[in-house]
N, C-alpha and C positions, 0 to 999 in steps of 0.2 A: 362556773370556774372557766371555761371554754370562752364565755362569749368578755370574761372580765382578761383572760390573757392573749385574745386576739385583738387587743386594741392596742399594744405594744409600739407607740413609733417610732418613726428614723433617730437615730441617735438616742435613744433611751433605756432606760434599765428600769427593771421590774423585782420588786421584791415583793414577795408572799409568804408571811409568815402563819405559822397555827401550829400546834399542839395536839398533834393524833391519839392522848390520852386524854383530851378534853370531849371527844367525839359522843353528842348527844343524841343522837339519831336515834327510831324505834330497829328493833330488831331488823335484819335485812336489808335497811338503808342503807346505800352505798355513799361517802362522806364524798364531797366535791375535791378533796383534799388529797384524800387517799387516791381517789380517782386521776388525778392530776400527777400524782408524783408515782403512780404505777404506769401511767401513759407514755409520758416525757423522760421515762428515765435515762433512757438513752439517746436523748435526741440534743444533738450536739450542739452548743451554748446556753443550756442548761448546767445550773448547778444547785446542788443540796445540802443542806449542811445543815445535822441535826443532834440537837443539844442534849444534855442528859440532866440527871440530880447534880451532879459535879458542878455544872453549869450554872445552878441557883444562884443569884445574887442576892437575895433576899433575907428575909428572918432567917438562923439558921434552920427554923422550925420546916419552913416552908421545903428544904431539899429531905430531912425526913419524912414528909408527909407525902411529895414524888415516889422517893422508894419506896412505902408502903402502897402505893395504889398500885406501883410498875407490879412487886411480889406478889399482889393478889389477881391482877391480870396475869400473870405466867401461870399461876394454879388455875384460872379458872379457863387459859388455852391448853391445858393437859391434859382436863375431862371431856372425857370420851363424849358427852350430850352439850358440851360447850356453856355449860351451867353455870349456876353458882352455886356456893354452899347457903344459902338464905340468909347470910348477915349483908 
């Protein structure tokens, strides 16, 4: 991510998009992603702007399907061992 946002030049704009619910890394990976927008969050002409279910334009199926994965990611950053429940 570092070496695709220092190529940045005169006169140009940079957009980076991704989906931090899509993140397939094994355990303890750190996503390039994440990495990137915990770095720069504050680093002035940076901006972020980050969509939700609401956001969907798609099947309506597809903004139900978001909210289900968002709710089972909140239950499973609640557990104390960071688990899952096996489904």
């Amino acid at each position: 991510m570092k070496m695709f946002l220092t190529r940045l030049g005169e006169n140009s704009r940079m957009v980076v998009t991704g989906d931090l619910s899509q993140i397939d890394l094994p355990p303890g990976a750190r996503s390039g992603l994440t990495d990137a927008l915990d770095t720069l969050k504050r680093v002035e002409g940076i901006r972020t702007i980050r969509f939700g279910a609401i956001d969907v334009v798609r099947h309506p199926l597809v903004s139900r399907i978001v909210t289900a994965y968002d709710k089972r990611d909140d239950v499973r950053r609640k557990k104390p061992d960071g688990g899952t429940d096996g489904s």
